[in-house]
C-alpha positions in Angstrom: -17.9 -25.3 62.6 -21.4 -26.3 61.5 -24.3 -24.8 62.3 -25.7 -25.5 65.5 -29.3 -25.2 66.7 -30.6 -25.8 70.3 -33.3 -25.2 72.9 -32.7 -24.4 76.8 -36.3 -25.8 77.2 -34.6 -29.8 76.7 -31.7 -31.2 74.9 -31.4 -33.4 71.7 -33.2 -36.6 72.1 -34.9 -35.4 75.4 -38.3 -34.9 76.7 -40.3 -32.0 75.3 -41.6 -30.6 78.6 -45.2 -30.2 78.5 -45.9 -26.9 78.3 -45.1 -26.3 75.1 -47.2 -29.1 73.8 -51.6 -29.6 73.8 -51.6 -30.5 77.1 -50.3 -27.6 78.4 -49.6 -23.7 77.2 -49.1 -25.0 73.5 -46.4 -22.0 73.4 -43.0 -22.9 71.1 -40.1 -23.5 73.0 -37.1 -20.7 73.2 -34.4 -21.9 70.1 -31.2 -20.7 69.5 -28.4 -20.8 66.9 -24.8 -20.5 66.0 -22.3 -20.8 63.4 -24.2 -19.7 60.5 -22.3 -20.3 57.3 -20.8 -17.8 55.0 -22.9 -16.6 52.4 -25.9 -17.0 54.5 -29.0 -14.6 53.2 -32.0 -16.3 54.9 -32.8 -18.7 57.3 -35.7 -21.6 57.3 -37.3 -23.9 59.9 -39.7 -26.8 60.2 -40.9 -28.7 62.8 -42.1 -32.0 62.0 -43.2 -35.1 63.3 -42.7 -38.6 61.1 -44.5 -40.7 63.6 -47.8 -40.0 63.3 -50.4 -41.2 63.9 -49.1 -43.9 65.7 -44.8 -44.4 66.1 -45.5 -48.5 65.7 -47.1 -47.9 62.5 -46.7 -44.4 61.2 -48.2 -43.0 58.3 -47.3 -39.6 57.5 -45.4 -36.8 58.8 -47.3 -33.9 61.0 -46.2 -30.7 60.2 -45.9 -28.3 63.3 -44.3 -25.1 62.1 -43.0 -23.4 59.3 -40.7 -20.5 59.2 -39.0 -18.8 56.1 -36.9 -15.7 55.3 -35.8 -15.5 58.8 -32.7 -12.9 58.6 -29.0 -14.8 59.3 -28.8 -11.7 61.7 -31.1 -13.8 64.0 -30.0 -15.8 66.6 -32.7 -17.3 67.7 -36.2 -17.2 68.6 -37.9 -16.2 72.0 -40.0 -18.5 73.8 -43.8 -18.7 73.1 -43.1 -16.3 70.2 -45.6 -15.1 67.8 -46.0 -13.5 64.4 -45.7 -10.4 65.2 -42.5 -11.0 67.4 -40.9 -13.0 64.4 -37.3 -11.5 63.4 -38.3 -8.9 60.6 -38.9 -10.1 57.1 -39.4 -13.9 58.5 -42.3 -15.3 56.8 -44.7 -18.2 57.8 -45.8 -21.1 55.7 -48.5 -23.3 56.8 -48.7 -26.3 59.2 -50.8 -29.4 59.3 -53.9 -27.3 61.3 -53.9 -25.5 57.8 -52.2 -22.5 59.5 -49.8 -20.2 60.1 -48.1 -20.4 63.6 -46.7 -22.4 66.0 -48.6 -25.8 67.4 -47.4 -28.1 69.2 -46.8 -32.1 70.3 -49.9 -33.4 70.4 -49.4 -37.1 69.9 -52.9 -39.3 69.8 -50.7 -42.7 70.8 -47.2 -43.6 71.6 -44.0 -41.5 72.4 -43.5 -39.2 69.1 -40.1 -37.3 67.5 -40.5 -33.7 66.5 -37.5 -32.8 64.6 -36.7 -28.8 64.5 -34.8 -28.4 61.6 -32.8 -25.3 60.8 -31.9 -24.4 56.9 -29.0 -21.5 56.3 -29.8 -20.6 52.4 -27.8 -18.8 50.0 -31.0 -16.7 48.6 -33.9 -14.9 50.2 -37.1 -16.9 49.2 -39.6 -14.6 46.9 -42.9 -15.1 46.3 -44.1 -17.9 48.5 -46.8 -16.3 50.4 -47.9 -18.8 53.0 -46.1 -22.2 51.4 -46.6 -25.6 52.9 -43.6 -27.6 53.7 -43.4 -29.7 50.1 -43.0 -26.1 48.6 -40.8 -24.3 51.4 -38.6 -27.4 50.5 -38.7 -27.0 46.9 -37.8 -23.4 46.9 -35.1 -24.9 49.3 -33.7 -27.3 46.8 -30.3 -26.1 45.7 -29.9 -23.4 47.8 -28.9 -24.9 51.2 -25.6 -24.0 52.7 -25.8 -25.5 56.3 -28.7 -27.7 58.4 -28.9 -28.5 61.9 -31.4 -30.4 63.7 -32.7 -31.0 67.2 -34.9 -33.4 67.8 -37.1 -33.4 70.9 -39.4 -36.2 72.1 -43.1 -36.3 74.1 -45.6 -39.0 74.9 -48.9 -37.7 76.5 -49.9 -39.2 79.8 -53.9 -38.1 80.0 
C-alpha cells in the first residue's frame, strides 16, 4: 500500500472549512497517516499554495507550513497543533510570513488549492535549522521513499 495522508476536517478536493483559515481561528487542521514505507527514518510536510495571487493568473506558490524530522512513529498531527506539541525531534522550516508555524488559507481573490504534502525519507535531516521549502526540498532530493498528498480547497466570502 502507499502511503496515505488525510484530514477528518474535509476530504481530497473539498472545501477547507473556515476555521482553520484567516477568516476564522487560523488553527491547522487535525492530519493523519498510514502506510509508512519500510525503511522510513523521518517524515516531512509542506503546505503550499500554487495559485497565488490570483488562480486566473497565478504567479508563485505561497508557502503555508513547513515540517521536518517528524519521527515515522507519528501518525499524525492534532488539530490546531503547535510547536511545542510537535512529535519530538520534528523540526520547523519557515513559511512565506518568514516564519515558523502553521498559517493558514488566506486567498486575496478566487478559489485557491493548498496541497498538504507528506514525504517518508530514508535519512533524518541534519543541520537545517529553520530551512525554507527550496532547501527542505533539496535536502529531500534523493532520499524520498513514499509521498502522499491531500489537497484541500477555500475561497473567502468577506
Amino acid at each position: 500500500m502507499n502511503l496515505s495522508l488525510t484530514s477528518p476536517a474535509f476530504n481530497h478536493q473539498g472545501e477547507i472549512p473556515p476555521e482553520y483559515t484567516c477568516d476564522d481561528q487560523d488553527i491547522s487542521p487535525e492530519l493523519s497517516w498510514s502506510n509508512i514505507p519500510e525503511g522510513t527514518q523521518s517524515l516531512a510536510l509542506i503546505v503550499d499554495d500554487p495559485d497565488a495571487p490570483d488562480p486566473a493568473a497565478p504567479k508563485m506558490t505561497w508557502v503555508h507550513w513547513v515540517l521536518y524530522n517528524i519521527p515515522p512513529s507519528a501518525t499524525g498531527l492534532s488539530r490546531g497543533v503547535v510547536s511545542t506539541e510537535l512529535p519530538t525531534g520534528t523540526q520547523e522550516g519557515l513559511n512565506d510570513w518568514n516564519r515558523t508555524g502553521y498559517g493558514g488559507p488566506c486567498p486575496p481573490i478566487g478559489r485557491h488549492r493548498y496541497f498538504h504534502k507528506l514525504y517518508a525519507l530514508d535519512r533524518v535531516l541534519p543541520g537545517l535549522k529553520t530551512p525554507t521549502k527550496e532547501a527542505l526540498e533539496e535536502a529531500m532530493a534523493d532520499h524520498i521513499l513514499g509521498e502522499a498528498e491531500l489537497v484541500g480547497t477555500y475561497q473567502r466570502t468577506r
